[in-house]
C-alpha positions as CSV (number, residue, x, y, z in Angstrom):
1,X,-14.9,5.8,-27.7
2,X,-11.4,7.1,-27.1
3,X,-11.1,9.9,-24.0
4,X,-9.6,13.4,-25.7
5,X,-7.8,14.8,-23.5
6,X,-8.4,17.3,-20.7
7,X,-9.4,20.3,-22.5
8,X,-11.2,21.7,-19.4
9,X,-10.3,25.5,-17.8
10,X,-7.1,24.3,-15.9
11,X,-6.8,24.8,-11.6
12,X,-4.2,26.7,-10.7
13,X,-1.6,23.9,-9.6
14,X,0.9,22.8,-7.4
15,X,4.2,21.8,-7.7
16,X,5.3,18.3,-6.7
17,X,7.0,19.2,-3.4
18,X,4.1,21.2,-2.4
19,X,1.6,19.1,-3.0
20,X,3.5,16.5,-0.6
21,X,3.5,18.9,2.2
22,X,0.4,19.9,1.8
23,X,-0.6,16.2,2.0
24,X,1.2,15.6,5.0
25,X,-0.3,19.1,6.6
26,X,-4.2,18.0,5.6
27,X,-3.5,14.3,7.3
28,X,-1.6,16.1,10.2
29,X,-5.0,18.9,10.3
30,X,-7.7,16.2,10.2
31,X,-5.8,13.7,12.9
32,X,-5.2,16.7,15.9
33,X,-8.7,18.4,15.1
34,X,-11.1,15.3,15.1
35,X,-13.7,15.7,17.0
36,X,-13.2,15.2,21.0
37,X,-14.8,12.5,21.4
38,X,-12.1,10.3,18.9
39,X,-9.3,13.2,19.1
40,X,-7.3,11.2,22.1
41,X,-7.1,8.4,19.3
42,X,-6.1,10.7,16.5
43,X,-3.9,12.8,18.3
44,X,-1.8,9.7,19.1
45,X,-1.6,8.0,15.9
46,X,-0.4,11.9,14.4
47,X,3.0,11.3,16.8
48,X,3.9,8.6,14.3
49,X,3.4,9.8,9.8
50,X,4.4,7.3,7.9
51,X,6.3,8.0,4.7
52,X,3.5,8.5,2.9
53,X,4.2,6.4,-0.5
54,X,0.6,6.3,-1.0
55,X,0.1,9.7,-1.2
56,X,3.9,10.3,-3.4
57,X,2.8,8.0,-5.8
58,X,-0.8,9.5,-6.7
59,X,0.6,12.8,-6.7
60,X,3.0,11.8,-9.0
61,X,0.4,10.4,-11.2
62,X,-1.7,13.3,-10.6
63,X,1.5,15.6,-12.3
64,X,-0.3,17.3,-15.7
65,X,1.8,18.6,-18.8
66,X,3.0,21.7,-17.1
67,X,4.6,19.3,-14.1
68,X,1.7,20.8,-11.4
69,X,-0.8,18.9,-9.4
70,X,-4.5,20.0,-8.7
71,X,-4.9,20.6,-5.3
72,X,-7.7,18.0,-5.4
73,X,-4.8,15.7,-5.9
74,X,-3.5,16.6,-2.3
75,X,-7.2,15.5,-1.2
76,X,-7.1,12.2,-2.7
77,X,-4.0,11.7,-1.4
78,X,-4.6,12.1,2.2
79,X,-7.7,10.3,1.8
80,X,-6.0,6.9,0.7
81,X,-2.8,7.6,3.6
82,X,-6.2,8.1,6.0
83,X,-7.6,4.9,4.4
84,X,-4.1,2.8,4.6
85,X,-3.9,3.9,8.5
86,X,-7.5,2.8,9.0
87,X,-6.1,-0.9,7.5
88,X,-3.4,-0.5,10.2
89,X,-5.7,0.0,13.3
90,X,-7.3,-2.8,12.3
91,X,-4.7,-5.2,11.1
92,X,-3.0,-4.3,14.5
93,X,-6.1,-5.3,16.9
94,X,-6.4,-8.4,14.4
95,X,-2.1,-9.1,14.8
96,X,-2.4,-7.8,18.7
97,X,0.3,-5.9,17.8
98,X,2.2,-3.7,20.5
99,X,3.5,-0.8,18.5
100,X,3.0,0.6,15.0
101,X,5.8,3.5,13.8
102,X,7.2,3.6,17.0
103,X,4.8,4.2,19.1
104,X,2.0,2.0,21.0
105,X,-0.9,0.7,19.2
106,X,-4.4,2.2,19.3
107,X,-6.0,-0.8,20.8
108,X,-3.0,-1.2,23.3
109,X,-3.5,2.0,24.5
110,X,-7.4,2.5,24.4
111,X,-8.5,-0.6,24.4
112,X,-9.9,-2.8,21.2
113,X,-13.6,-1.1,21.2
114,X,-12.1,2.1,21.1
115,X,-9.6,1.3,18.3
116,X,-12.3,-0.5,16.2
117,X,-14.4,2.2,16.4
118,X,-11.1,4.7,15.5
119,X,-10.4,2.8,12.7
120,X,-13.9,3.0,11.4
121,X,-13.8,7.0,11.8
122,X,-10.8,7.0,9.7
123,X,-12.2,5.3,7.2
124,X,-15.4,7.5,6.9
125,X,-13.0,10.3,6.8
126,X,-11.1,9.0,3.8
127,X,-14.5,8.8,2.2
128,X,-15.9,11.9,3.0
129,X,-12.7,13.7,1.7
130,X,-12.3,11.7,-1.6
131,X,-15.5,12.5,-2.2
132,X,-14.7,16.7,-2.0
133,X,-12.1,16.7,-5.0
134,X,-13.7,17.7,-8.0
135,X,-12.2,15.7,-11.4
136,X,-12.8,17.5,-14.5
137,X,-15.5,16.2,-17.0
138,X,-16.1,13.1,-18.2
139,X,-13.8,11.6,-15.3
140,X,-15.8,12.6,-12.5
141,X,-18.0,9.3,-12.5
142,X,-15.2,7.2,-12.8
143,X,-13.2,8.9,-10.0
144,X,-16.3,8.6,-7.7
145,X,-16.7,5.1,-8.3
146,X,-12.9,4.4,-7.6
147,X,-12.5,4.3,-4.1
148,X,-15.1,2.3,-2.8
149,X,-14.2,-0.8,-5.3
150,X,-10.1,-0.7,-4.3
151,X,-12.0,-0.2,-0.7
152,X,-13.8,-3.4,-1.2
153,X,-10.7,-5.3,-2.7
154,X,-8.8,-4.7,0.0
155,X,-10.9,-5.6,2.5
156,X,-11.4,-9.0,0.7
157,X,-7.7,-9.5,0.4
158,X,-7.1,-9.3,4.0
159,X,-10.5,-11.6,4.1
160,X,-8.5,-13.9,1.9
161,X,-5.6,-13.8,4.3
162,X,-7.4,-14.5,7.7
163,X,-8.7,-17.5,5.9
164,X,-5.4,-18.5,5.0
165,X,-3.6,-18.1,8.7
166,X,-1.5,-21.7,8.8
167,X,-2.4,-23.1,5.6
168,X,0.8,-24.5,4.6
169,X,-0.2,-25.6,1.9
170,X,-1.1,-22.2,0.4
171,X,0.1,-22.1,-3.6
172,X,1.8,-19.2,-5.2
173,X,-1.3,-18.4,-7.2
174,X,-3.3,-18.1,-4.2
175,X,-0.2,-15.9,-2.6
176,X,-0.1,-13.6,-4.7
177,X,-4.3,-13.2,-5.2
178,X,-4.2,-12.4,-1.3
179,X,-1.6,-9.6,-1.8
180,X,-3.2,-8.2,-5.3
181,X,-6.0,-7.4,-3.0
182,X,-4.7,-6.4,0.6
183,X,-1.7,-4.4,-0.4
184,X,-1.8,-3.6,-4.1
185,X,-5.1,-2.6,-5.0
186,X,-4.8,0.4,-2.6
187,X,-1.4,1.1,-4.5
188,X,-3.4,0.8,-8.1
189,X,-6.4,2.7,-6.4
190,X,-3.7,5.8,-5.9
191,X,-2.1,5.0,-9.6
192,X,-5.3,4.9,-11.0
193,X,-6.9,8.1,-9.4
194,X,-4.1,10.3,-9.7
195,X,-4.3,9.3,-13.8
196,X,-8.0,10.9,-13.2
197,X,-6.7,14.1,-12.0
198,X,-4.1,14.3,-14.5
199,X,-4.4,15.1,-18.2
200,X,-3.1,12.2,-19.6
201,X,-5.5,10.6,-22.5
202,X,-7.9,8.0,-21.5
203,X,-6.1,5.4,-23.6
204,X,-3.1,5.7,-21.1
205,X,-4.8,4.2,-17.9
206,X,-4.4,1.0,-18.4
207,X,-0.6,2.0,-18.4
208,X,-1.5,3.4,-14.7
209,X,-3.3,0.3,-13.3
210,X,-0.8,-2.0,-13.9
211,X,2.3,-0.2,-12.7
212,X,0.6,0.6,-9.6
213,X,-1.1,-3.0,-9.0
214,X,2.7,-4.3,-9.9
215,X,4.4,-2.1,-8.1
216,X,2.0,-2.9,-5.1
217,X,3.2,-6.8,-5.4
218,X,6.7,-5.7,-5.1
219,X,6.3,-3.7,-2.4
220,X,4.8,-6.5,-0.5
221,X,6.7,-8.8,-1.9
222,X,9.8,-7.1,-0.6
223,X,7.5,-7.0,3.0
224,X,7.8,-10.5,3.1
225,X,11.8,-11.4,2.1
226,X,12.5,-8.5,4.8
227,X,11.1,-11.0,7.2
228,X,13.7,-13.6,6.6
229,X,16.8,-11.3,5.7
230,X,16.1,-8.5,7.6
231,X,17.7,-7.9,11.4
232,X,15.5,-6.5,14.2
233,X,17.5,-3.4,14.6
234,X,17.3,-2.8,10.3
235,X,13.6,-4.1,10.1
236,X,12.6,-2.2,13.8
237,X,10.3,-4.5,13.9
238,X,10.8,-8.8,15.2
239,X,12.0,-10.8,12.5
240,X,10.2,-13.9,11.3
241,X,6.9,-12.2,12.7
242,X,4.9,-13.4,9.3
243,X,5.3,-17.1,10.6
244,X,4.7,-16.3,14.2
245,X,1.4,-14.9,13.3
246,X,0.7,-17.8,10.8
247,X,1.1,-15.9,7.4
248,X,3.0,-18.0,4.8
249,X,4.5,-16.2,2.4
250,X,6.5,-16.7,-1.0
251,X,10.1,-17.6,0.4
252,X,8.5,-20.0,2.7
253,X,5.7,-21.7,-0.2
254,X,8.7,-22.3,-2.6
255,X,10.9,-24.0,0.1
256,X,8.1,-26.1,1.3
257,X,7.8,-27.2,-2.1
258,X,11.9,-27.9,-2.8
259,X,11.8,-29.8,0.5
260,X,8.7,-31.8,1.3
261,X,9.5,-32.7,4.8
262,X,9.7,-28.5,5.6
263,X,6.0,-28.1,5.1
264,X,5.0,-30.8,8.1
265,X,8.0,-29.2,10.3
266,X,6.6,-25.7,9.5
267,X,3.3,-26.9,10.5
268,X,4.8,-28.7,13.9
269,X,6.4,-25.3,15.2
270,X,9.7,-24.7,14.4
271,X,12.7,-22.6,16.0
272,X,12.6,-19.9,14.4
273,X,16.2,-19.8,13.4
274,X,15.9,-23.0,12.1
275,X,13.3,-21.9,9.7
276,X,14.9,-19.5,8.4
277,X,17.8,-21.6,7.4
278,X,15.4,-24.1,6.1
279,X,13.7,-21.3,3.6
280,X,17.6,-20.0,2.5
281,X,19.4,-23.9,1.7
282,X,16.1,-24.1,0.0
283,X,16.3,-21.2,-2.2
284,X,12.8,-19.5,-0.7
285,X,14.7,-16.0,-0.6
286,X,16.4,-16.0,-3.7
287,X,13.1,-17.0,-5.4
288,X,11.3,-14.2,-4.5
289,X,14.1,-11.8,-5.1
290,X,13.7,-13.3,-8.4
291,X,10.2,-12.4,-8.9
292,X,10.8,-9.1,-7.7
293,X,13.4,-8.7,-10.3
294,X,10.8,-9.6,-13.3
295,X,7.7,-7.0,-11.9
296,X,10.1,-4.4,-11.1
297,X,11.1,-4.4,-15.5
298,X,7.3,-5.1,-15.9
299,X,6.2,-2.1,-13.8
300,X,9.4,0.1,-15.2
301,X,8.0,-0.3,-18.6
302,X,4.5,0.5,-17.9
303,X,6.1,3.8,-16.2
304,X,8.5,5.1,-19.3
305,X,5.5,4.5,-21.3
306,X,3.6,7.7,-19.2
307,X,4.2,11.2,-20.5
308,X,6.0,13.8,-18.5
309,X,9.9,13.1,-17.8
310,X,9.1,14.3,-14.0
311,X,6.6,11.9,-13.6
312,X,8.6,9.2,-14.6
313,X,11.6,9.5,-12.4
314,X,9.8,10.3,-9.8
315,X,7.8,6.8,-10.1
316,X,10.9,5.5,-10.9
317,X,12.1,6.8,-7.8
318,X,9.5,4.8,-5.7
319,X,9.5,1.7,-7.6
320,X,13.4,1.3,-6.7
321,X,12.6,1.8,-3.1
322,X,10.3,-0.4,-3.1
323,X,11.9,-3.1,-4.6
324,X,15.0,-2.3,-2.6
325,X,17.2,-1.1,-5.6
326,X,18.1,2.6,-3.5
């Protein structure tokens, strides 16, 4: 059966640029007034917000006919920023990361047990938050149901990846399956909610979930060819860190496979300036770009196929930036 609609007494909305800053002032609210027990934690990852994409996109999605946002979108929103920095607690204990926006990591500054247990609390509090929005009608199930299976495909992507650490023989198939799940999945979770909260028809969703799963790829994607083009002082963070830590990415699985003798180099050790120039004669960077290049029209035409002109540039808007056409 084909979804009518929202025909549902409407919530007085917000506009875009309020909803965002009332995003940022719920993530800001929870982080300084968490209990005292975890608030030391909190209060020091709220010294550092993060640009909060996450949140822009679903509110974006979220935008109804009129151009206003439910302020239940503004709670889904800081729910999946408050999920994504629950990731990053994580990933950094996992990475033994020093710093993270800036600022020292949680585990370097309170120790792993501490940080573990922080990253858990952040991701009950995403949960518990999600789960105040009220959806109108019929979507109310679905909406319910949405968080905790993007939850559970991230958690398997990054699964996916830890298995993967120094397999240089990882395929481009099983690349991109990895970052489908650890990075966009959260980015179609967000696409796909705020389409929930918005009164598009039901037909439209799949529109939704694939410009945010593709526009998710890219933005890793992008991640990754950062790592061999970037500088430290334009990235702010070390450059070639991905194969430091043992992640292979795209730039580095097509080189291996233009020159066979890279991959048993790679796996040797390598100066790092020596891989890089390896992965560039080989064409590894241009590859990618390449790729980028064909999701970024992919997702662009699932966007100008939404309804609502503001919605559209303002997706727009994020897909260039994160496929590094600003």
């Amino acid at each position: 059966m084909t979804e009518r609609a929202i025909d549902s007494p409407r919530v007085a909305g917000l506009s875009y640029e309020a909803a965002v800053s009332e995003t940022a002032a719920e993530i800001k609210g929870i982080l300084k007034g968490a209990p005292a027990v975890i608030r030391g934690m909190t209060k020091h990852l709220s010294k550092a917000a993060g640009k909060l994409i996450r949140a822009r996109a679903l509110l974006a999605c979220a935008l109804r006919e009129d151009d206003t946002v439910s302020p239940d979108a503004v709670k889904a929103a800081a729910a999946a920023e408050l999920l994504h920095l629950a990731t990053l607690v994580h990933d950094d204990i996992i990475d033994d990361a020093d710093k993270r926006r800036g600022i020292e990591t949680v585990h370097r500054k309170f120790g792993e047990k501490y940080a573990v247990l922080c990253g858990d609390y952040l991701f009950c509090t995403a949960l518990e938050l999600v789960s105040s929005a009220g959806v109108p009608g019929e979507r109310e199930t679905a909406f319910g149901r949405a968080f905790p299976h993007y939850l559970t495909e991230v958690c398997l992507g990054e699964l996916l990846q830890n298995r993967n650490d120094f397999n240089f023989e990882l395929t481009e198939r099983a690349y991109f399956e990895i970052i489908r799940g650890k990075t966009a999945a959260l980015f179609e979770a967000c696409f796909y909610m705020g389409f929930l909260l918005s009164d598009e028809k039901g037909e439209a969703s799949a529109l939704y979930t694939e410009a945010g799963n593709t526009l998710g790829v890219i933005f890793q994607l992008s991640d990754d060819c950062a790592d061999y083009a970037s500088t430290l002082r334009k990235s702010k963070k070390p450059v070639l860190s991905d194969y430091a830590r043992g992640v292979v990415t795209l730039p580095l699985i097509y080189a291996m496979k233009r020159d066979a003798a890279l991959a048993a180099r790679a796996k040797k050790g390598m100066e790092l300036s020596e891989l890089k120039a390896a992965v560039l004669a080989a064409g590894g960077l241009d590859y990618a770009y390449k790729k980028i290049d064909g999701l970024y029209k992919k997702a662009s035409k699932a966007i100008q196929a939404m309804a609502g002109a503001r919605k559209r540039e303002l997706l727009t808007e994020l897909l260039k930036s994160s496929a590094g056409k600003m």
